[in-house]
C-alpha positions in Angstrom: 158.7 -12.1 -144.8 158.6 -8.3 -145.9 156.7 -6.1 -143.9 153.3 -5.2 -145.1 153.6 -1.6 -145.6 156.7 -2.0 -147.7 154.8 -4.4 -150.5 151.8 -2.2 -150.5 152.8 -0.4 -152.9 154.2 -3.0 -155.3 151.0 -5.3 -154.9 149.1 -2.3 -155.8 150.6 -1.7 -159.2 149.3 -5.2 -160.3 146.0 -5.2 -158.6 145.3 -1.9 -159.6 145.0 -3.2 -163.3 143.0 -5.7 -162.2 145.2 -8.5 -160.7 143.7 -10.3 -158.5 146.0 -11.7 -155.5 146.2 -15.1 -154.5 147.3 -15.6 -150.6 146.2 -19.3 -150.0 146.9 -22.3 -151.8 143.2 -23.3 -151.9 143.3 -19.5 -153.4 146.0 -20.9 -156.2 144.2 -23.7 -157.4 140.7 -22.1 -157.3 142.2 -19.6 -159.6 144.2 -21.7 -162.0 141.1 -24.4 -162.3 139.6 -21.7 -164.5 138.8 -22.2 -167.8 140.1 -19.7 -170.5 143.8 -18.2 -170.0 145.2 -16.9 -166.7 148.2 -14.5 -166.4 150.3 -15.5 -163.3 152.9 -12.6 -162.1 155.3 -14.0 -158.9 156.0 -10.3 -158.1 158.5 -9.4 -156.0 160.6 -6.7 -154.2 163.5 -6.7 -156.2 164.4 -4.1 -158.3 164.2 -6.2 -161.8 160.2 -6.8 -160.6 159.9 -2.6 -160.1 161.8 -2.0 -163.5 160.8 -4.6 -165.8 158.3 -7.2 -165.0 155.2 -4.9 -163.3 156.0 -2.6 -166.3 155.9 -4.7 -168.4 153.2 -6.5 -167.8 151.1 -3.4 -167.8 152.4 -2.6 -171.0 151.7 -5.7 -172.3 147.6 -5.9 -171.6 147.2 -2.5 -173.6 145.9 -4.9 -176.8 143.2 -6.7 -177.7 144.1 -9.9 -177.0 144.8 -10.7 -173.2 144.8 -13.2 -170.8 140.9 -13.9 -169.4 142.3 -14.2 -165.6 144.9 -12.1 -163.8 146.4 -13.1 -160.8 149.2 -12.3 -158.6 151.1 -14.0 -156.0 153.9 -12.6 -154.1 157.0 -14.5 -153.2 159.0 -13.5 -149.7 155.2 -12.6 -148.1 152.7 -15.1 -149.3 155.0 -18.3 -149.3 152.6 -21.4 -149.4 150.7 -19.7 -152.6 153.8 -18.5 -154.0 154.7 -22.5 -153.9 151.7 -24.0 -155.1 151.8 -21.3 -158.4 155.2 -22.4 -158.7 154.6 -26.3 -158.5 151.9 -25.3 -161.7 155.1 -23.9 -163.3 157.2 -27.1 -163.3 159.5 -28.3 -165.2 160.9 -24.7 -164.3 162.5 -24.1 -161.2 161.3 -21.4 -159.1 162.3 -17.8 -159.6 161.1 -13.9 -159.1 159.5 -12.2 -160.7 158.2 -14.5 -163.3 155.4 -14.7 -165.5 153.5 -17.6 -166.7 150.5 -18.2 -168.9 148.3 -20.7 -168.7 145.8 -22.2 -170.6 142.9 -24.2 -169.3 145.0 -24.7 -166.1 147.8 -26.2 -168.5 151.5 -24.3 -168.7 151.7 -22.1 -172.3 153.8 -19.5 -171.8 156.8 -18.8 -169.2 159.3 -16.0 -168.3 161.9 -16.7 -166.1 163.7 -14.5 -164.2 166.5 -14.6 -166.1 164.6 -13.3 -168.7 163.4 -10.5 -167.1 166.7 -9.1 -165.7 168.3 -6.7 -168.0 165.5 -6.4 -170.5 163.4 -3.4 -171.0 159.7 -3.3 -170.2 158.6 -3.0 -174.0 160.9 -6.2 -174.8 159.1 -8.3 -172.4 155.6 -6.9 -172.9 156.1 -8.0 -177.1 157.3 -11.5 -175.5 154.2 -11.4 -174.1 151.8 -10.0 -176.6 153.3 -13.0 -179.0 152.1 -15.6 -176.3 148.3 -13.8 -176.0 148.4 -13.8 -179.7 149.1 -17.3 -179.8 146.9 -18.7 -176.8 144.4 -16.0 -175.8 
């Protein structure tokens, strides 16, 4: 576990748009129950979650369409939540930061770590402009 004072900050840029964090399981599948579409960030300390995914997520929710629900869950810090988004996210295996859409509590939309890492902000926030085009 990170101490609290060092993810502060990096919480912050997602709730501060209006993520809402998840920190219990019961918190998880309250959330994802939902009806409508709900943007799932596994944020993270890592240095590809500072300089792509929170960016570009932001970037991404400057249009129209958007996910109804936003919601963040933090792996390293808020483990048992962190799992029970990831077991939502199945068939793919867990990784940070990642990004998932869903759809009536149903899996639409998912980027992976690997396709976060090494791609800029305004790459991944088209990636996922497409998917609120398509499902939001």
């Amino acid at each position: 576990m990170y101490p609290a004072e060092i993810v502060k900050p990096m919480r912050e840029e997602l709730t501060a748009i209006g993520f809402e964090e998840l920190c219990e399981v019961a918190d998880v599948d309250q959330a994802l129950a939902k009806k409508g579409t709900s943007l799932v960030v596994v944020n993270s300390v890592c240095g590809c979650a500072a300089a792509n995914a929170r960016p570009a997520v932001r970037l991404s929710l400057g249009q129209d369409k958007k996910p109804d629900h936003l919601f963040t869950v933090f792996a390293g810090v808020d483990r048992e939540a962190t799992d029970a988004a990831r077991s939502k996210m199945i068939p793919f295996p867990p990784s940070s930061p990642s990004i998932a859409l869903f759809k009536d509590g149903e899996l639409v939309h998912m980027i992976e770590r690997h396709h976060i890492e090494g791609r800029p902000a305004e790459m991944i926030a088209d990636n996922l402009q497409s998917a609120y085009s398509e499902h939001c």
